[in-house]
N, C-alpha and C positions, 0 to 999 in steps of 0.2 A: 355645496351646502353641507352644513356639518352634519353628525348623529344627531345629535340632539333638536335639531330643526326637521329635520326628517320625516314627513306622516306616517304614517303604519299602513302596514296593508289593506286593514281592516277601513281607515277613513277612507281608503284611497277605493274600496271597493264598492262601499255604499255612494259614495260620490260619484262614481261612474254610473250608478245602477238611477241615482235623481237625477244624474244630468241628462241620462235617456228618455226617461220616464216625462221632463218635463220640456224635455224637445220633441216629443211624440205630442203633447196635450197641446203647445203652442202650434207646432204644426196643424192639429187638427182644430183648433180653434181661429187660423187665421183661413184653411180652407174653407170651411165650415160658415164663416160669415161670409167671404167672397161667392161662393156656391149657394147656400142656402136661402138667403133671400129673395133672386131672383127667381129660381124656382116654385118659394111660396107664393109669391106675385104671382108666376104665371099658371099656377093652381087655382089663387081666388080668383082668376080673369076666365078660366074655364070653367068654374063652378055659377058663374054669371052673378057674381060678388061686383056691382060697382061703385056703391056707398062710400065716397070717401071715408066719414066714420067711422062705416062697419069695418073697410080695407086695415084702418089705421089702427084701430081696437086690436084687430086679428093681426099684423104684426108685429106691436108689441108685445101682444102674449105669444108669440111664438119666440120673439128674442127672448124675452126674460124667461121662458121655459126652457129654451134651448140652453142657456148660458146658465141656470142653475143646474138644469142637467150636466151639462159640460162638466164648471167647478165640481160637483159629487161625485163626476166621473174620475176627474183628474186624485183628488185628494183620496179616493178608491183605490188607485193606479198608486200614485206614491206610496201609502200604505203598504198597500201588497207589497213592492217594489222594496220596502226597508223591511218588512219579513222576513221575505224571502232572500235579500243580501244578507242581513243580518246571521240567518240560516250558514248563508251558502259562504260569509265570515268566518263564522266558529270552524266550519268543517274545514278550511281551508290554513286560515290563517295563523291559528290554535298551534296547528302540528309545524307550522314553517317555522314560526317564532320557536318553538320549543326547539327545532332543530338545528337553528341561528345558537340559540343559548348550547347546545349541546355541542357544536362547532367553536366557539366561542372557547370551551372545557379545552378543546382538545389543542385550541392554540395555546392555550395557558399550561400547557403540557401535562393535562389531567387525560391520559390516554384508557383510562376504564372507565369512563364515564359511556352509560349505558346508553346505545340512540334510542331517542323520543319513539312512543307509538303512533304512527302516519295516521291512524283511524281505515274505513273500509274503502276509501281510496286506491285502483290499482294502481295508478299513477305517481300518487305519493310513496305507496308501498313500497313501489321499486326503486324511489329515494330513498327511501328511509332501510330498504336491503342493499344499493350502493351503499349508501352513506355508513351502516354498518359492516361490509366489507372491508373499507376503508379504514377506519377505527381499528379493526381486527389487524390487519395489512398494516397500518403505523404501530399498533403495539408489538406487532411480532418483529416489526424492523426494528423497533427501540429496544428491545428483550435480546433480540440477536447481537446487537453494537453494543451492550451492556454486556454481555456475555465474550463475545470478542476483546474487545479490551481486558475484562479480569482474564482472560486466558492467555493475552501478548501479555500483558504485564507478566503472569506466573513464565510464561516461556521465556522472558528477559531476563526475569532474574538473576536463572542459572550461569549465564556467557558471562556475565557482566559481573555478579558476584566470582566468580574462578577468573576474569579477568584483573579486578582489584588486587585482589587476594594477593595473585602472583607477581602484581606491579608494586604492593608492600612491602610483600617477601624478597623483592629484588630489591628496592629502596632503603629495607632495613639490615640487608648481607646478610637474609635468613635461608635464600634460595639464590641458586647459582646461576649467574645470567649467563647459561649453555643452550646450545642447540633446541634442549629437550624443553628448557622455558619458554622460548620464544616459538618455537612448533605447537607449543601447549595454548598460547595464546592466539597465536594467528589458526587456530583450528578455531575458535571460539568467534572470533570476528570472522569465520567463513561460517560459521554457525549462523552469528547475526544477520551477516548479509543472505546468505538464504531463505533465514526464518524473513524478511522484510518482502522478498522477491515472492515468496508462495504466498507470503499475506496480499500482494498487491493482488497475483494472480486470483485468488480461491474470492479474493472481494469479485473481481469485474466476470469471474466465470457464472459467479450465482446470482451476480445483477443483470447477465447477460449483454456484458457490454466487451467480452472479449470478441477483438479482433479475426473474422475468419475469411479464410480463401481458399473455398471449395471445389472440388475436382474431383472426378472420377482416378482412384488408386487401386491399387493393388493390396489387397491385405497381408497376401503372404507374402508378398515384397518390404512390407512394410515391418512385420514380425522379424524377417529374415534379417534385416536391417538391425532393429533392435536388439538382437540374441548377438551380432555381430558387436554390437557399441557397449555389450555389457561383458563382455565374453570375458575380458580384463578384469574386473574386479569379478567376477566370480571363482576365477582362475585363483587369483589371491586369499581368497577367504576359503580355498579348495572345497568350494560345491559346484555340482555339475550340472551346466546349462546346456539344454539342448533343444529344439526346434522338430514337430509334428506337425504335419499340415502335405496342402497340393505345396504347388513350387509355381504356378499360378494357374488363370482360368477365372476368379473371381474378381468382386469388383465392389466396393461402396463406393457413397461421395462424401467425404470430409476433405477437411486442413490437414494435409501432412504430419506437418508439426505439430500439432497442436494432437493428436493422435500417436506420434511418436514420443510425446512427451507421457502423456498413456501411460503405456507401455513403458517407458521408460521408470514412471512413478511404479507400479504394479511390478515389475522388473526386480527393483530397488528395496521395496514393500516385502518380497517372497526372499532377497536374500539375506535381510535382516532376521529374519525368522527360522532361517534354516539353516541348521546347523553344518559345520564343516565334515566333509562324506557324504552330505544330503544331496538330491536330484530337483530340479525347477527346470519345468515341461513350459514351453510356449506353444498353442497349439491355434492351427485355423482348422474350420469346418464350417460348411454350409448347414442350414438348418431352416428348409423351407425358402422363406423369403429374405431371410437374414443370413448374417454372417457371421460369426463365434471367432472372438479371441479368446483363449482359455490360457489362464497363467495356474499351474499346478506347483505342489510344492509339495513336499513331505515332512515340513519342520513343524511348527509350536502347535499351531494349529488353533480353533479358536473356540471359546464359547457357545453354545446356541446363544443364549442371552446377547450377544455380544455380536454379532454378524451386522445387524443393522448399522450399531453405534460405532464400526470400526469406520465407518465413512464421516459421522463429526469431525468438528475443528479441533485441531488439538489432542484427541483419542489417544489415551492410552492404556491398554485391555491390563497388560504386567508389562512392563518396562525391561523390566530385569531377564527376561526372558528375552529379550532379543542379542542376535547375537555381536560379536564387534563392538564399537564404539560409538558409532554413528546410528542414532537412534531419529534420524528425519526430524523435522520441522513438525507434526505432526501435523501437517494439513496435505500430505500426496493424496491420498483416496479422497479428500474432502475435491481440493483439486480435479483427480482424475473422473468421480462420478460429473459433477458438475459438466465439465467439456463433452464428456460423452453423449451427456441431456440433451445439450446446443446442438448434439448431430441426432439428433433425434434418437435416441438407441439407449438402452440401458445399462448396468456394471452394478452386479450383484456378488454376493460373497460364500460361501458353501465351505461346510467342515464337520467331519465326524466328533469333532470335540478336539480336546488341549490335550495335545502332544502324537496328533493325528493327519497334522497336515493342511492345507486350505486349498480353494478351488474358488480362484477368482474370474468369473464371465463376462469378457463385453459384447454386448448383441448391436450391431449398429446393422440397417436398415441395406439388402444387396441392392446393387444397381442392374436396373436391365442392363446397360452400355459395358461390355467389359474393359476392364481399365491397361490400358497401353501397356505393353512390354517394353521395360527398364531397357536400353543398351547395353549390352555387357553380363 
């Protein structure tokens, strides 16, 4: 049946409310004469009533008394009956209609349109506080994908514009198709494909749709491991990397990977920032119920203002201040908090101010079971 043929709630209510009302009246109007007569009969045959007559006089006034009765009962009953639906309409069907029409806004992609007031309904209320959830929950996923995009776009530009650039400059024999050209470029489309790979990621980690396989680990196996896989480029950019903690003993339960990559972002994060001669501390420690990754560093350092926002997409505090060439995709920390959340555990950020250093913390959740010793 289309929209348009459709009843409303509101017919559909009072028509339930008479079809009762007058399946109650015929009910009691077909009992009523099946039962009722016999009984008056054997009332006037006790009363010692035997006058044809008199008998016949006395049940026709009792039908036709009975039966206007009945009718003024019934037509009483339906009354009341379209009142009280009518009532129990407005309060009902007022707020659904207006919430229909406010649904209706939001498919047409009018995402501030404000939900309807439910009335003093608890039942409704808690629709009408989902339903506003939800509205709040699709405008901030639309605001966030609007915001994402103008910031891929701005992060594109640059690979791609320096890529052109130097495909013209070679095209018009302005620039020397040498070594130092073609490294210039294929740095820039290792740029691209990065920036693609941490967008896929920092999407499925914050929708909660990244992939995990969780185990009982070792954290200071796991740091030990990391301090190991970055040891090379820190060596090159001559800052010194080193490792504080047990050597094991402890124990979370996360993804490996997905934990190493952490670290590895946070890793990447502290040697961008710290200058060559600088120190970058990886540290484990117990702390109650949890377990502390601590990435220390003694370079740029950060903001007050500025500690929260270095976990956005894209974030960049001063650019110019980091050091090298390689300035990230800017979505690592955006990334690294997010996986952290999945393991239940948090990654916060600490600094005396800019040019003082940072002190980056992940707390994820110890495991009673301690986590197996590595071989070797």
């Amino acid at each position: 049946m289309s929209g348009s043929r459709r009843r409303g709630l509101a017919t559909n209510l009072i028509t339930a409310q008479v079809v009762v009302v007058a399946v109650g009246a015929l009910t009691l109007a077909l009992t009523a004469t099946v039962v009722a007569p016999p009984l008056f009969r054997r009332h006037l045959s006790r009363a010692g009533i035997t006058s044809a007559p008199v008998r016949r006089h006395a049940e026709e006034a009792f039908v036709s008394t009975f039966t206007l009765s009945l009718a003024a009962a019934t037509a009483a009953a339906l009354l009341a009956a379209g009142v009280a639906s009518w009532i129990l309409v407005r309060q009902v069907s007022a707020p659904v209609e207006a919430l229909a029409r406010t649904a209706d806004a939001l498919a047409a992609g009018h995402l501030s349109t404000p939900p309807p007031s439910m009335g003093s309904s608890s039942e409704l209320g808690r629709l009408s506080d989902a339903f506003s959830r939800m509205a709040i929950r699709l405008a901030d996923t639309d605001a966030s994908r609007s915001r994402l995009l103008s910031d891929l776009s701005h992060e594109l530009r640059t690979p791609l514009a320096t890529i052109s650039a130097y495909i013209d400059g070679m095209q018009d024999d302005v620039l020397a198709r040498d070594a130092q050209s073609w490294d210039t470029m294929r740095a820039q489309v290792s740029r691209l494909s990065r920036l693609t790979t941490d967008v896929r990621d920092a999407a499925a980690a914050q929708e909660g749709t990244l992939s995990l396989q969780p185990r009982v680990i070792d954290p200071a196996r796991l740091a030990h491991d990391a301090v190991d896989a970055a040891a090379p480029r820190f060596a090159t950019r001559g800052v010194h990397l080193s490792y504080a903690g047990p050597t094991t003993g402890l124990g979370v339960v996360g993804d490996p990977e997905r934990l190493a990559q952490v670290l590895a972002n946070l890793l990447d994060n502290a040697l961008r920032h710290t200058p060559s001669g600088g120190h970058v501390t990886l540290g484990v420690r117990s702390a109650a119920t949890r377990v502390l990754l601590v990435v220390t560093d003694d370079g740029d350092g950060i903001a007050t203002d500025q500690l929260e926002a270095v976990f956005d997409r894209f974030h960049r505090g001063d650019p110019s201040r980091a050091t090298g060439d390689d300035h990230g995709s800017g979505l690592g920390l955006t990334i690294a908090r997010a996986i952290v959340t999945t393991h239940a555990g948090t990654l916060v950020a600490a600094s005396p101010g800019v040019g003082h250093g940072t002190t980056v913390t992940m707390s994820l959740p110890a495991s009673t079971v301690q986590s197996p010793r590595k071989p070797g």
